[in-house]
N, C-alpha and C positions, 0 to 999 in steps of 0.2 A: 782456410778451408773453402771459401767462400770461391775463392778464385780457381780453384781446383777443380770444384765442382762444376763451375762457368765452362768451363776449359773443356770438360767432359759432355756439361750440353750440347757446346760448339761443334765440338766431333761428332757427338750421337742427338743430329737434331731430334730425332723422330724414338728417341730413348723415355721411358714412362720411369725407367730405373734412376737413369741419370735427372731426370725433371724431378723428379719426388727427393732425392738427395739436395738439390737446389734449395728444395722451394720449404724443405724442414729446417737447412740450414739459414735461412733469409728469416723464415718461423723466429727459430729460437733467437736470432740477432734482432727479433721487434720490430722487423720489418717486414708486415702483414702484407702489403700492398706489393713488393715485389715477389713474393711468394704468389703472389694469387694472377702476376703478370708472367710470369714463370709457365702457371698451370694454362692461362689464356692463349701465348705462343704454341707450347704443345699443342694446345687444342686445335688450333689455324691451321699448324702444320699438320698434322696427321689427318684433316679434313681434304687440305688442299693437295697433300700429294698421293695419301692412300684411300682417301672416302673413311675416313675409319676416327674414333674416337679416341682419346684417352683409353686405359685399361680401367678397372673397378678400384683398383685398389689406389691408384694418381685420384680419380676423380672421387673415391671418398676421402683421401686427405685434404684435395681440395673446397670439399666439402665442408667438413669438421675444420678448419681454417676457420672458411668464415662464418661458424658458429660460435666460434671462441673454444672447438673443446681439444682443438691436435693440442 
């Protein structure tokens, strides 16, 4: 699933959809750290090519990550 997902980033860099599928599924595999590199990339990119951030609902999963509570 994991590589499915990957696959789907790749295609939709600038996807908050595809990024939040990623980075729940990295979650649930207890690997916090690339969840949270996941959300970091989105973040560069959507800075770098549209001025614009994350949506509300990426950056509070990213959020609740790293509170421990997704």
């Amino acid at each position: 699933a994991i590589a499915v997902a990957q696959r789907l980033v790749d295609d939709e860099p600038l996807s908050d959809h595809a990024a939040r599928r990623l980075m729940r599924l990295h979650h649930r595999r207890g690997d916090l750290g690339a969840a949270l590199a996941t959300y970091q990339r989105l973040a560069v990119r959507l800075a770098q090519e549209l001025g614009e951030l994350p949506d509300d609902e990426t950056a509070a999963l990213a959020a609740s990550l790293r509170q421990g509570q997704a």
